[in-house]
C-alpha positions in Angstrom: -46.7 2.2 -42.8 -46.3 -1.0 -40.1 -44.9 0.0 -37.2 -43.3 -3.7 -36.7 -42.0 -5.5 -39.3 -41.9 -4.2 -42.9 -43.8 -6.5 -45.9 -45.1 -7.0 -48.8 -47.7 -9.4 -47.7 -49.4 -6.8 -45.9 -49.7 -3.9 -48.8 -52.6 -3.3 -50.0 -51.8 -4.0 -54.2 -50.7 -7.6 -53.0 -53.8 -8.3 -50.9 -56.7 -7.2 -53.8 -54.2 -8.1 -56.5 -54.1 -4.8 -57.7 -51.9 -3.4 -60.3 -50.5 0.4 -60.6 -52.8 1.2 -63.4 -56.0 -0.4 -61.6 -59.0 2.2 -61.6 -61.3 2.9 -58.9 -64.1 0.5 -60.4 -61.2 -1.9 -60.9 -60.5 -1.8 -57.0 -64.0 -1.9 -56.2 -64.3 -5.4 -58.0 -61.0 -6.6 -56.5 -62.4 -6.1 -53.3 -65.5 -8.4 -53.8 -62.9 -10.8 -55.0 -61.0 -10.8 -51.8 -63.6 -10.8 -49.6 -64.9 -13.6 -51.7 -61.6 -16.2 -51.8 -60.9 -15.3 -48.1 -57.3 -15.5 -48.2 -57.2 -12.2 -45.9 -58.5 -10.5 -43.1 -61.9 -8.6 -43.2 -60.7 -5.8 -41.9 -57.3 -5.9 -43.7 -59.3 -6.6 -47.3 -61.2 -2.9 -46.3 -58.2 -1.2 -45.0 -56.4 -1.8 -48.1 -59.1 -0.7 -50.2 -59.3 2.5 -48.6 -55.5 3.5 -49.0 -55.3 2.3 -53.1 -58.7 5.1 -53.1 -57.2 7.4 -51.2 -55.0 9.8 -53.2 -52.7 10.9 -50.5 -52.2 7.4 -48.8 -52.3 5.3 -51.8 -48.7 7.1 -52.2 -47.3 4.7 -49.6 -48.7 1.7 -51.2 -47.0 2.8 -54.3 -43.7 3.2 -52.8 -44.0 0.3 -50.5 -44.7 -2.1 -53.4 -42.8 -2.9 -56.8 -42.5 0.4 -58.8 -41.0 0.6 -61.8 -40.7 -3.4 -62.8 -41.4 -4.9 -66.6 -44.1 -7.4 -66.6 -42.1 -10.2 -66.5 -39.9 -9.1 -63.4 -43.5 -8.5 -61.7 -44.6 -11.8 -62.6 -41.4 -13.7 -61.2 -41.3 -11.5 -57.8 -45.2 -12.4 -57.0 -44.6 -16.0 -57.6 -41.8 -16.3 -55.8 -43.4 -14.4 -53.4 -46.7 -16.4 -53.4 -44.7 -19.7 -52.6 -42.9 -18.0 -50.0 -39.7 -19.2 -52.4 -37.2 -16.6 -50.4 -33.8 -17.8 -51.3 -35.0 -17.6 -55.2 -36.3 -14.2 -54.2 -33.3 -13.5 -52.8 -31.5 -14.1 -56.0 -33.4 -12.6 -58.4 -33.8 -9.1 -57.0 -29.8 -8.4 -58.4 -30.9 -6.7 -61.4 -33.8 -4.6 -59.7 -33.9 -0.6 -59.4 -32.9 0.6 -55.8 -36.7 0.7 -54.1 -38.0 -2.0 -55.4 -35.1 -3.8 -54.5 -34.8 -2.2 -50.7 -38.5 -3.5 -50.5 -37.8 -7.0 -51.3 -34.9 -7.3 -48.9 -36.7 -5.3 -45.9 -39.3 -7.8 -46.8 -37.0 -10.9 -46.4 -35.5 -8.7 -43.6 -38.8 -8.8 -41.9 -39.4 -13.0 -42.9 -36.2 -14.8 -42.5 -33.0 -14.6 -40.1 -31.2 -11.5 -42.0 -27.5 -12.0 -42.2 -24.8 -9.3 -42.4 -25.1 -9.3 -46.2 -28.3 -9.1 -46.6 -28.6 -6.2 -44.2 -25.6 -4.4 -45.9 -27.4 -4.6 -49.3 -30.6 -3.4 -47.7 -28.2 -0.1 -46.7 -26.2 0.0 -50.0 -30.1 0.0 -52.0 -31.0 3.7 -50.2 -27.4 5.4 -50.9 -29.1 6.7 -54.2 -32.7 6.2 -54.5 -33.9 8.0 -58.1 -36.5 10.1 -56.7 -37.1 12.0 -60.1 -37.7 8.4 -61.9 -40.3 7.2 -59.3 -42.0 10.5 -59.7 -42.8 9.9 -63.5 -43.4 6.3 -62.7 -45.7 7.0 -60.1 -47.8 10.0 -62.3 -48.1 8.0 -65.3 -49.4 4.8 -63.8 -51.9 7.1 -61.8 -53.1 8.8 -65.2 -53.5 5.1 -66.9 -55.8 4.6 -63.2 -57.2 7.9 -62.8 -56.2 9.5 -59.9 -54.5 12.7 -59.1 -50.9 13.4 -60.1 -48.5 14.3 -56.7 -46.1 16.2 -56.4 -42.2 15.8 -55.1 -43.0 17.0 -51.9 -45.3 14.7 -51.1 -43.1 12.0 -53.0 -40.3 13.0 -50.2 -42.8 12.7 -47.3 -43.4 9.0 -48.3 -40.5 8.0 -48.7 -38.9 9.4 -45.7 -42.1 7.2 -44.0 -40.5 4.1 -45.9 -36.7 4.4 -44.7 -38.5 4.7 -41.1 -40.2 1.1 -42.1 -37.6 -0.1 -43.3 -34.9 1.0 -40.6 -37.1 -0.7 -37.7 -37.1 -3.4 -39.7 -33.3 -3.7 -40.2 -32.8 -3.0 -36.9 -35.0 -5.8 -35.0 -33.5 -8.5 -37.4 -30.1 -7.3 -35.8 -31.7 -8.2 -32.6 -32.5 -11.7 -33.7 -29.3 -13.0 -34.5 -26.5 -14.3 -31.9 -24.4 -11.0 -31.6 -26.1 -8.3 -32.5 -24.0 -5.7 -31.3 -20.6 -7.1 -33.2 -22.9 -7.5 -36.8 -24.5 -3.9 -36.5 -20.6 -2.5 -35.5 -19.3 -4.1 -39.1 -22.5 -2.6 -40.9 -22.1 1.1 -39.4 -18.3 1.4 -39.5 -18.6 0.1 -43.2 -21.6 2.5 -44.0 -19.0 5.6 -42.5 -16.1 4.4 -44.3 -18.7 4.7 -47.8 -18.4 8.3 -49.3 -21.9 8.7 -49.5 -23.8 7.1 -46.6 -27.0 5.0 -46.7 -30.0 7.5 -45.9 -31.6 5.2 -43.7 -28.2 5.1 -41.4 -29.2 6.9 -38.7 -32.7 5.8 -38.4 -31.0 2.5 -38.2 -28.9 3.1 -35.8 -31.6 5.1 -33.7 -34.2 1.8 -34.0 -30.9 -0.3 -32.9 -30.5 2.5 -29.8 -34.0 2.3 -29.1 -34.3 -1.7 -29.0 -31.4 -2.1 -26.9 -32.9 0.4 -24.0 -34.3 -2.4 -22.3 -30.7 -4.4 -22.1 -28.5 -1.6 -21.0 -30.8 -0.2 -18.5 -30.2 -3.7 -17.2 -26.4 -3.4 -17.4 -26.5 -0.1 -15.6 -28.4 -0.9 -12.5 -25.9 -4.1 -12.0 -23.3 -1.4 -12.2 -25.0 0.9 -9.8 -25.2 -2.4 -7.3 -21.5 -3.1 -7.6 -20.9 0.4 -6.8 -22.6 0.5 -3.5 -21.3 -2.6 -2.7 -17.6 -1.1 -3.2 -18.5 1.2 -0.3 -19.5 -1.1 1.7 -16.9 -1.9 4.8 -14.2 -4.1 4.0 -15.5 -4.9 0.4 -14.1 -7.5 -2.1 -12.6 -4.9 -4.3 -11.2 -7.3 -6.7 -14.5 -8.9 -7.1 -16.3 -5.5 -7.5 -14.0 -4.4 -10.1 -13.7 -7.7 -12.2 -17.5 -7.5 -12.5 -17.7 -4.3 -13.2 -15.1 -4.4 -16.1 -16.9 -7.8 -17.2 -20.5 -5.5 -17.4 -19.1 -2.1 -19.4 -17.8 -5.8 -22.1 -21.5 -5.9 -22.2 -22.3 -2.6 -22.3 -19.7 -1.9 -25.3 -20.7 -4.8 -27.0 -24.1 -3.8 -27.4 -23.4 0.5 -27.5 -20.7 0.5 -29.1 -21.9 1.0 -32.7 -24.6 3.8 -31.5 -21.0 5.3 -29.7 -19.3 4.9 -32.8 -22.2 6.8 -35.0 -22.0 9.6 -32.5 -18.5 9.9 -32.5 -18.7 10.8 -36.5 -21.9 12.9 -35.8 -19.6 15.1 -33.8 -21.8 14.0 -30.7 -21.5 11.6 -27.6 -23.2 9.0 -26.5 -25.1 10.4 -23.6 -25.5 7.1 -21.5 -22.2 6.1 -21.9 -21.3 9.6 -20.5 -23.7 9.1 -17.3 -22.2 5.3 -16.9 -18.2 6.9 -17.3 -19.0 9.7 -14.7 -20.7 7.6 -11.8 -17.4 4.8 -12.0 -15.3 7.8 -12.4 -16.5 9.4 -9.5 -16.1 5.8 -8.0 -12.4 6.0 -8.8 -11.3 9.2 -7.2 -13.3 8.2 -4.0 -11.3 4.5 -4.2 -8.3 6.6 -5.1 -8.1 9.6 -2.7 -10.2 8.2 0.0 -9.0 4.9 0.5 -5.8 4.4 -1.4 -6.9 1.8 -3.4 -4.7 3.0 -6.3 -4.8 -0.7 -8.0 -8.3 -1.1 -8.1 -8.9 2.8 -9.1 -6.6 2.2 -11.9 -8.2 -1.0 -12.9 -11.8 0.7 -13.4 -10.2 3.5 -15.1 -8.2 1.1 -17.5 -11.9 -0.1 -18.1 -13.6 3.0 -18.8 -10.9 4.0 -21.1 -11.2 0.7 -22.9 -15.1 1.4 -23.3 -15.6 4.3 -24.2 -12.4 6.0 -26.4 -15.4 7.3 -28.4 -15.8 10.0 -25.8 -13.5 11.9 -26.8 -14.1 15.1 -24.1 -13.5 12.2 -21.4 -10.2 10.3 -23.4 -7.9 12.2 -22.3 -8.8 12.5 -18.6 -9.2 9.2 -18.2 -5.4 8.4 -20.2 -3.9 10.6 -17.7 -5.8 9.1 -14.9 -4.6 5.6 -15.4 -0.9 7.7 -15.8 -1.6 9.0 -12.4 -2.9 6.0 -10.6 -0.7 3.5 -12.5 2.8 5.7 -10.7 0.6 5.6 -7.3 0.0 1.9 -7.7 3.6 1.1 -8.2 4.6 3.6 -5.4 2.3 1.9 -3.1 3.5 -1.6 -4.0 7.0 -0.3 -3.6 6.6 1.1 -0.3 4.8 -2.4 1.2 7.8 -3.9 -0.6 10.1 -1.7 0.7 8.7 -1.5 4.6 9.5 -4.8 5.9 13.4 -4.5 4.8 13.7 -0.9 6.3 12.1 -2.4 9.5 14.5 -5.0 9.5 17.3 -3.3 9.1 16.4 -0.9 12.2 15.7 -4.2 14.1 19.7 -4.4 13.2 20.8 -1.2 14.4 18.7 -1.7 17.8 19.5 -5.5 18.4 23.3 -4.8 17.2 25.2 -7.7 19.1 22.4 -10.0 17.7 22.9 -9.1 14.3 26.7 -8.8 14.1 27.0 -12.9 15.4 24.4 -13.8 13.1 26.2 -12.1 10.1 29.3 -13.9 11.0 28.5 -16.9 11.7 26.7 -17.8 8.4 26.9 -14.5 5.9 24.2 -12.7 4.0 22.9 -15.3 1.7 19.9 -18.0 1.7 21.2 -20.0 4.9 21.3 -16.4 7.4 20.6 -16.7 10.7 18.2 -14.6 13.3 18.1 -10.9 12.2 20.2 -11.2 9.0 17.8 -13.6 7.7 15.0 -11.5 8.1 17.2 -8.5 6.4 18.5 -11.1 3.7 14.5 -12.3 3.0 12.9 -8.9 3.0 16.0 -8.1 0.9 14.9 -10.7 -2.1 11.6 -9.6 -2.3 12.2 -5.8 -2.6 15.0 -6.2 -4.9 12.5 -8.2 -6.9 10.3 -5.6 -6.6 10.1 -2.9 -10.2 11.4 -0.1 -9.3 13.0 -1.0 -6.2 16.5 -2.7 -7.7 18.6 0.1 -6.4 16.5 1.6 -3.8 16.5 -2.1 -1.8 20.5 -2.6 -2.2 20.6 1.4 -1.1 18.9 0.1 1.8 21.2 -2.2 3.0 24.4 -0.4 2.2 23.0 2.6 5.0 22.9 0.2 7.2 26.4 -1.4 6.4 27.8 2.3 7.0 25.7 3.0 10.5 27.9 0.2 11.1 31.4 1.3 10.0 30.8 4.4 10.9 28.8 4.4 14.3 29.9 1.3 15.3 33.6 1.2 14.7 33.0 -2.6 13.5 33.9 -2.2 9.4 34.3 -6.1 9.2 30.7 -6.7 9.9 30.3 -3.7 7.5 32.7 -5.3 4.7 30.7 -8.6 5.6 27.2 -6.9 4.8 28.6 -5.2 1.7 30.2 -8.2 0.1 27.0 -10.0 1.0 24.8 -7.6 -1.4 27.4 -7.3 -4.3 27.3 -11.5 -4.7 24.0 -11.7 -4.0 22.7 -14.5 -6.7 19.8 -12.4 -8.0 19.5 -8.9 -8.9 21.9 -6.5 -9.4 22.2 -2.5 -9.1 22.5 -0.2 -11.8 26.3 -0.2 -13.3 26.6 2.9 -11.3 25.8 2.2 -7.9 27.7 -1.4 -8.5 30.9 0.8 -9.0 30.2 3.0 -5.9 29.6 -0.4 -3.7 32.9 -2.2 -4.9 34.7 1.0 -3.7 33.1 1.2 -0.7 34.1 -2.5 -0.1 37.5 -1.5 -0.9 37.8 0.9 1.9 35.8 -1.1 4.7 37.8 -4.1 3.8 40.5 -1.7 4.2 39.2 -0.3 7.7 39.3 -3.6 8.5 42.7 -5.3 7.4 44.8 -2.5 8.8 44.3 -3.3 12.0 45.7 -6.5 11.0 48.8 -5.1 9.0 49.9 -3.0 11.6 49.8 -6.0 14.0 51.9 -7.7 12.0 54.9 -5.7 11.8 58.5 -6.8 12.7 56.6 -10.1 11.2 57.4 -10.1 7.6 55.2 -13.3 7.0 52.3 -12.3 8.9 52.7 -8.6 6.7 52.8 -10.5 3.3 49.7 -12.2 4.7 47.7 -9.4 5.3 49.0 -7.6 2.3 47.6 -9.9 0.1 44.4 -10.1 2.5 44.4 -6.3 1.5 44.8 -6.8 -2.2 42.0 -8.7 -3.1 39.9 -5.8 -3.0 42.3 -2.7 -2.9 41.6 -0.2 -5.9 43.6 2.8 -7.6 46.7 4.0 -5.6 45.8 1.8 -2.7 46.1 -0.9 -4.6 49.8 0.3 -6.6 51.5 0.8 -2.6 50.5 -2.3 -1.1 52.1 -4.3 -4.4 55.1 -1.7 -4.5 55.6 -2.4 -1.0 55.0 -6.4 -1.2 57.7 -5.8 -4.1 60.4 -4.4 -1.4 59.8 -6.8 1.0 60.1 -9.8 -1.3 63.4 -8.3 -1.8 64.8 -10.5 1.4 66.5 -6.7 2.6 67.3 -7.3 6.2 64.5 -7.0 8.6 65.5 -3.6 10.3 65.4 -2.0 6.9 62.2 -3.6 5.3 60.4 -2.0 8.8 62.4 1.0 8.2 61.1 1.2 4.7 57.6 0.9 5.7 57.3 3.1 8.5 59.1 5.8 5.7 57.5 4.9 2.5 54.2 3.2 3.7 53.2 5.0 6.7 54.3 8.2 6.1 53.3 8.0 3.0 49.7 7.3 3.1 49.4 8.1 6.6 45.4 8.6 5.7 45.8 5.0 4.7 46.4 3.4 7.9 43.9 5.9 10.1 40.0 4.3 10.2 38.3 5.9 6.8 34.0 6.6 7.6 32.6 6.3 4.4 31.1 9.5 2.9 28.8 11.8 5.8 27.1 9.7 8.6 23.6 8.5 7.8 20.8 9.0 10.1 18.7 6.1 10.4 15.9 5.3 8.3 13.1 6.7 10.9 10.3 6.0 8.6 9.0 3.7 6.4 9.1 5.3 3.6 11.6 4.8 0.7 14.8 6.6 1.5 15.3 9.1 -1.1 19.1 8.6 -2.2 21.0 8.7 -5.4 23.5 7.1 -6.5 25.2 9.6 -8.4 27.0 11.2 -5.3 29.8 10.2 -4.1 27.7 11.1 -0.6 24.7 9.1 0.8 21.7 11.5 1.1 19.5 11.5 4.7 16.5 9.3 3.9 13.1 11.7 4.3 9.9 10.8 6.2 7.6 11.4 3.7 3.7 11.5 3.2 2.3 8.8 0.8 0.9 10.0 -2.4 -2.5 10.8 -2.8 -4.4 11.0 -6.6 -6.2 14.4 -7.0 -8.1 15.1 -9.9 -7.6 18.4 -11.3 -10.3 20.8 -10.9 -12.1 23.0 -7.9 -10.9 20.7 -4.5 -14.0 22.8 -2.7 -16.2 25.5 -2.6 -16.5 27.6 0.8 -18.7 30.2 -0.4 -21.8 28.5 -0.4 -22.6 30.0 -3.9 -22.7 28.1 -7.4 -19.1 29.6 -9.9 -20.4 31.3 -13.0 -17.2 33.3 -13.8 -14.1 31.9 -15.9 -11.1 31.3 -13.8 -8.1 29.6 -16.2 -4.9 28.8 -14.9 -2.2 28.1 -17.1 1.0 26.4 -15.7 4.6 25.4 -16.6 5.6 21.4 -16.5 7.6 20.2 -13.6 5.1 21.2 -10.7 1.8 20.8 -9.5 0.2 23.7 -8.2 -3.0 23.8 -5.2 -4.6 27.1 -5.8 -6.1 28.9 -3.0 -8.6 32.2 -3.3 -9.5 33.6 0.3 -11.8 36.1 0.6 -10.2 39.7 -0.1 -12.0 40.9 3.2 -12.1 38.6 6.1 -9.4 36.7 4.4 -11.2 33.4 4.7 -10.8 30.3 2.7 -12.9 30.1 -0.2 -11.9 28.0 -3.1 -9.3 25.6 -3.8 -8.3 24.2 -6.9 -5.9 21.6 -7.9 -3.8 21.5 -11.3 -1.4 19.7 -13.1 1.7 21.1 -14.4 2.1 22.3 -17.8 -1.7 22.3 -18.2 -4.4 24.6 -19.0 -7.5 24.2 -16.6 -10.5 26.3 -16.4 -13.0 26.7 -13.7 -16.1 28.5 -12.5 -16.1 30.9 -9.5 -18.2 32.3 -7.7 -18.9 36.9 -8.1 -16.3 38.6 -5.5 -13.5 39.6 -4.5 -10.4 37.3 -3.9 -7.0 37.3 -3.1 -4.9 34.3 -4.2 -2.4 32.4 -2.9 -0.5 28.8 -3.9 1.2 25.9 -3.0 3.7 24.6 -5.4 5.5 20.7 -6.2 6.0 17.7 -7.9 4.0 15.1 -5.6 0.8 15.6 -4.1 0.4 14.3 -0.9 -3.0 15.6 0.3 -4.7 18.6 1.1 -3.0 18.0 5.5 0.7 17.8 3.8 0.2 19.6 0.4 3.4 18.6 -1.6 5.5 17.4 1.9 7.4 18.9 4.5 9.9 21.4 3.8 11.6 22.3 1.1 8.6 19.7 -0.9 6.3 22.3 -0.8 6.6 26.1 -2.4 4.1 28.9 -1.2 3.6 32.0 -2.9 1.0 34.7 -3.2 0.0 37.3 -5.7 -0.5 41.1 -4.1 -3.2 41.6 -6.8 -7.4 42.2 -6.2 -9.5 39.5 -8.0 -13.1 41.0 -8.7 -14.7 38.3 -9.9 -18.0 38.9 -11.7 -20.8 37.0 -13.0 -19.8 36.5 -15.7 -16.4 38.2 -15.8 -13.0 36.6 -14.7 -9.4 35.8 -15.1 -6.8 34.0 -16.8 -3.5 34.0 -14.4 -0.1 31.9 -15.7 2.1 30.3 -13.2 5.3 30.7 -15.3 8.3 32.6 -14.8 8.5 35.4 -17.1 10.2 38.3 -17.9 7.8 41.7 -18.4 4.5 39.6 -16.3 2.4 42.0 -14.9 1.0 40.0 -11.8 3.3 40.8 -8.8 4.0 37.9 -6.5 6.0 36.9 -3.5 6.9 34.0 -1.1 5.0 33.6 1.9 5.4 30.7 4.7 3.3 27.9 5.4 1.8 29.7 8.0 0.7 32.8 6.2 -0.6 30.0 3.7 
């Protein structure tokens, strides 16, 4: 068969004008013909003459050529054939059996630009090729010509050589067209959709592979050069990873139908898996090392988009872009975050400062000094997803550092009112109801003052009592109008005052003294979020936290110096994340460490010895200096059981609380850790 392009012009009963029945003496003269007229190549005249005498490899010129067509259909094929009439060609094959059929169109394959159509009738022409017919065709024409019957065996050898032909021929028409990647996609994924698949399928798609070596070989040393320039110092990490995204488009447009094919197979596509494992490895180091969560997540949200056909890798890479995706939005939050807090303890430090510009012009758009840095870095954290509460939160601690460490709750009210008619963004329903009261009482705080003042004044009283009211909820609220009520009674002075030292002061003698909101706050003392909910009626201490770190899970490092060959899984409950530590049962030296995710399964190789094992427990990783953070963050435990791992022989441990377990454990400290 032709290694290149299958056709008819080359076999050896069109260039002597042979027929099926033609004898050996009959060949013999059509040679002398053909040398004679000239119309073909010496040497391909003699090599065709040899494979029509040759029993065994006239079979492929039987196959290759026409079998099975009346006289008539014969006739009209060579003509059109002869005056190179290829649309007509094209339309009269509709009728033909399969082969000779497959032949004309791996022929027109081979002469014209092949379209999708004619490709996927090429395909659709070998889903049922009538072996048993072409062997009686085959043996009767060779006892008309005299030659040697053949068997089905050597029937099946031939034609398995002609779906070969006839694949490479398919295939590198695909690579003529404008896109060949998209029009072999549509051909496979309709060929796996068929019930019975074209037998020249995955020769097709293993000619496609094997043509588009040259291009993706390409594509993959561009992406090893964008890698190395991503560890470079300072790189352009946005440029780095829009190319790379920009060259796995190129790669899946021209692998994806080989990934595709594999995918059913049960397989995967083995250079796809090298390309996925050298970016992935690219991401953990952007990830881990760096803190480039963005750009990490970015080349993971690539990957993913690439190659779903890897199914072992799918998964990983889904709960990668889970991972990084939280870490991305918690780094954005905190450099959202950072320049408020700052401000704020500018505030607390520069308090004079801050308490004339609040006066003077509010907390809005026209602020002054330090409350319009608060008020700016304000509007963008509140702006910032995520950050809606956590940004007014912000604010209100420092509003009660001032009513309650400064004794100054009208700057306080002033701060609090400032946040609640901010023209923006608002706080959850819940914390809105939790400021409003708190305005209540620093207005409150701050009226009183004024109230008490006032008395023996009945007009200046009425004043501030209606000062008071504006904001004045609940039962605070019902005594200061039951008390306007008596007053605007016109009783005598004496006993109006009477009356309110009796029913007001003594009655809500806690009213009058100065209220501190809820426990005292320490200052924010780092820059990270301050941790608070709004569900107490209490403001939480804000917590100097670690930032995040991404850890794949899997074995952090290996100590030992030896290559892990026995079975270590680790099954955990959801809620925490747990870093695994084996030391060595003897000298009690680190060893191994492992990382894994709560409320999965993981399974690792270790090294033959003995162990003992010990763990860190929590819900954020914060890397491998501050495990899961300070304190109460981070749980440490350890099991009082021998590990004798051996080459082949290991464990399965679960982390789970359980009734009946039979692997004894016990909290240790961070220093026995």
């Amino acid at each position: 068969m032709n290694n290149e392009y299958f056709s008819l012009s080359t076999n050896a009963f069109w260039v002597l004008k042979a027929g099926y029945e033609s004898t050996h003496a009959d060949i013999v003269d059509l040679v002398e013909d053909a040398e004679f007229d000239e119309l073909h190549p010496l040497e391909l005249i003699q090599r065709s003459q040899q494979a029509l005498l040759s029993p065994i490899s006239r079979i492929d010129q039987e196959l290759g050529w026409l079998p099975e067509l009346s006289g008539t259909q014969l006739r009209d094929i060579l003509e059109f054939l002869q005056e190179n009439r290829l649309n007509e060609l094209r339309r009269a094959i509709g009728f033909l059996p399969d082969l000779p059929k497959a032949n004309v169109l791996a022929h027109l394959c081979g002469a014209t630009h092949a379209d999708a159509e004619l490709l996927q009738s090429l395909l659709r022409c070998w889903e049922d090729v009538d072996e048993g017919g072409l062997l009686r065709f085959i043996n009767s024409q060779r006892q008309l010509s005299g030659f040697p019957q053949i068997d089905r065996d050597q029937l099946r050898t031939s034609i398995r050589a002609l779906e070969a032909a006839h694949a490479r021929t398919a295939a590198m028409a695909i690579w003529r067209l404008d896109e060949p990647g998209k029009v072999m996609e549509q051909l496979v994924d309709a060929e796996l959709r068929n019930a019975h698949t074209s037998n020249i399928l995955a020769g097709f798609v293993r000619e496609y592979d094997n043509l588009s070596e040259p291009r993706l070989t390409q594509i993959s040393s561009e992406i090893d050069e964008q890698i190395e320039l991503a560890r470079q110092p300072k790189p352009n990490l946005q440029s780095v990873t829009k190319e790379i995204t920009d060259l796995l488009r190129r790669w899946d447009d021209v692998n994806q139908p080989v990934q595709v094919f594999e995918q059913h197979q049960g397989h995967e596509e083995g250079r796809s898996k090298k390309i996925y494992e050298k970016l992935r490895s690219l991401c953990l180091e952007l990830a881990n090392e760096r803190g480039e969560f963005r750009h990490a997540k970015r080349l993971s949200e690539a990957l993913l988009q690439t190659f779903p056909e890897l199914e072992s890798v799918a998964e990983v890479l889904r709960d990668d872009v889970e991972q990084l995706e939280t870490l991305d939005q918690q780094q954005n939050q905190h450099a959202a975050l950072e320049p408020l807090i700052e401000a704020c303890e500018a505030a607390k430090q520069q308090w004079t400062s801050f308490k004339s510009g609040l006066r003077n012009k509010g907390f809005t758009r026209s602020a002054i000094g330090l409350s319009k840095g608060i008020f700016t870095s304000f509007e963008i954290a509140v702006k910032t997803p995520g950050l809606e509460d956590v940004a007014f939160l912000v604010v209100r601690d420092l509003a009660l550092f001032i009513n309650n460490e400064k004794n100054d709750p009208e700057t306080a009210f002033r701060l609090i009112d400032g946040v609640i008619n901010y023209n923006g963004a608002k706080p959850s329903r819940e914390l809105l109801g939790k400021l409003e009261e708190e305005r209540a009482v620093l207005h409150k705080n701050w009226k009183m003052e004024e109230l008490k003042e006032s008395a023996g004044n009945p007009s200046a009283m009425n004043r501030a009592i209606d000062e008071m009211l504006k904001y004045a909820q609940g039962k605070d609220r019902s005594e200061l109008l039951e008390l306007k009520s008596k007053m605007e009674r016109r009783k005598t002075f004496r006993k109006i005052k009477n009356l309110f030292y009796l029913s007001f002061w003594g009655g809500i003698a806690a009213f009058i003294g100065f209220f501190v909101i809820s426990e005292e706050i320490n200052s924010p003392d780092s820059r990270s979020a301050p941790r608070t909910s709004t569900s107490s009626t209490s403001v939480q201490r804000t917590e100097v936290l670690p930032d995040p770190v991404f850890q794949a899970p899997g074995v952090m490092w290996n100590r030992t110096g030896m290559k892990g060959s026995a079975p270590f899984e680790i099954k955990t409950s959801p809620g925490s994340d747990y870093f695994v530590k084996l030391v060595d049962y003897q000298t009690g030296a680190d060893a191994i460490g492992i990382f894994v995710k709560g409320g999965q399964v993981l399974e690792v190789q270790i090294p033959p010895g003995s162990y003992k094992m010990r763990y860190a427990s929590g819900r954020t990783w914060r890397g491998s200096s501050h495990l899961f953070g300070p304190g109460q963050h981070t749980s440490f435990a350890q099991s009082t059981s021998r590990f004798d791992f051996t080459l082949y022989g290991g464990y399965t441990v679960e982390l789970i609380r359980q009734v009946g377990g039979n692997m004894p454990t016990s909290a240790i400290s961070k220093s026995q850790f």
